[in-house]
N, C-alpha and C positions, 0 to 999 in steps of 0.2 A: 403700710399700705392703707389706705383710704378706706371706709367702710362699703363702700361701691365695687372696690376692686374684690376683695373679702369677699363677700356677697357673690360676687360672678364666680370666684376660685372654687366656692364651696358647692356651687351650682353645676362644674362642672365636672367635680372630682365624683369619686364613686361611693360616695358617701350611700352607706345601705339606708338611712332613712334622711329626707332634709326638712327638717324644724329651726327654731330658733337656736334652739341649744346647741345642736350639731355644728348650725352655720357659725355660731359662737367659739365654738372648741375649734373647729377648723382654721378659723384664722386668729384663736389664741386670744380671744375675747374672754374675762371673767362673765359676760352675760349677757343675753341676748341686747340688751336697749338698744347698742349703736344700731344693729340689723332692721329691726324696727323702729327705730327710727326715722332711717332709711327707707323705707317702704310705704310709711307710714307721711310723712312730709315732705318727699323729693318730688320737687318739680322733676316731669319727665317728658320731654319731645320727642314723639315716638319716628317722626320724617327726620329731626336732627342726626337721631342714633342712627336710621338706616341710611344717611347721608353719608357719616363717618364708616360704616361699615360697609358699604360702595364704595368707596375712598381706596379703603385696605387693602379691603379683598382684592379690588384692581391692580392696585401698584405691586401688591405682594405676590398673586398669582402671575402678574405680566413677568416680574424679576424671575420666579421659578421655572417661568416654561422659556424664558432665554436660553435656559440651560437643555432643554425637550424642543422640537417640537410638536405642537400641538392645537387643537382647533379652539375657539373660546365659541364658546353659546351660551342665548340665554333661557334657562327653562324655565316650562311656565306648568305649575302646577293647581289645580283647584280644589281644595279639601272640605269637606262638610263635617260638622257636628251640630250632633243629635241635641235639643236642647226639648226639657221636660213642659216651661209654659211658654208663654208671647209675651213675656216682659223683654226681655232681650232686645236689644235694637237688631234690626237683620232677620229677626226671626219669623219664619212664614213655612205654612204647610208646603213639601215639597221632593222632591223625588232626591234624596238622600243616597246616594251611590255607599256613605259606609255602616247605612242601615241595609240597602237593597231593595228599599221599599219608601214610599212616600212617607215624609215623616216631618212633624216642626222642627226645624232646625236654620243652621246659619251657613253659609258657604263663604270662604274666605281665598280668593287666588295672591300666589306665590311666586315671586319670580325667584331665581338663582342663578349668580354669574356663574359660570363653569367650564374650569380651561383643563382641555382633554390632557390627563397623564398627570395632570398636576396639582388639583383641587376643585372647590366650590365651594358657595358661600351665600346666604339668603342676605339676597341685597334690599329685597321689596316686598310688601303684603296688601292687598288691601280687600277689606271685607262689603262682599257684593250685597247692597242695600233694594230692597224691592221699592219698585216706583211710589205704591200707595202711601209706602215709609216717609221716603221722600218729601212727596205732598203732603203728608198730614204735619200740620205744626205744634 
């Protein structure tokens, strides 16, 4: 297996801590380098990945619910995090629903395909940028 796939296996098993070393042992690596490596100089297209993973999700929940039926939708979620300064790109004082109170931070909306009975899957993300952001170069 690839060190990408490695990487993702160990990400999603239930490993009680994930580091280098763990991600290592996990997929039977004498030591961290490939993982960081990995991390460290991969080119990564973040629209490509949610392309393939829109792909999937589709073809694979449509096949599942041949067998159900059920309704597809798509949900749209918006999450905030809290963020300490104004380095961040996105980041502006602001009324933070998972503080409960006005706060610097960044808000990012989510979609996810979602076929009733059958699954869901984060298809799309994209983080909401304040105008002034925008304009200033």
């Amino acid at each position: 297996m690839a060190a990408g796939g490695k990487y993702v296996s160990a990400l999603v098993s239930e490993l009680p801590r994930v580091n280098g070393w763990s991600v290592a042992r996990h997929g039977r690596d004498r030591t961290p380098d490939r993982a960081q490596r990995l991390l460290n100089h991969a080119s990564w297209d973040t629209s490509a990945a949610m392309s393939v993973v829109r792909r999937f999700a589709a073809t694979g929940l449509e096949e599942a619910a041949r067998r159900r039926a059920g309704m597809v939708v798509g949900a749209i979620d918006e999450t905030g995090q809290e963020k300490a300064g104004e380095a961040t790109a996105g980041v502006k004082r602001q009324y933070m629903g998972c503080a409960g109170r006005v706060a610097n931070g960044i808000n990012t909306v989510h979609l996810s395909y979602v076929r009733d009975k059958t699954g869901h899957a984060l298809i799309g993300a994209r983080q909401w940028i304040p105008r002034e952001h925008i304009d200033d170069r």
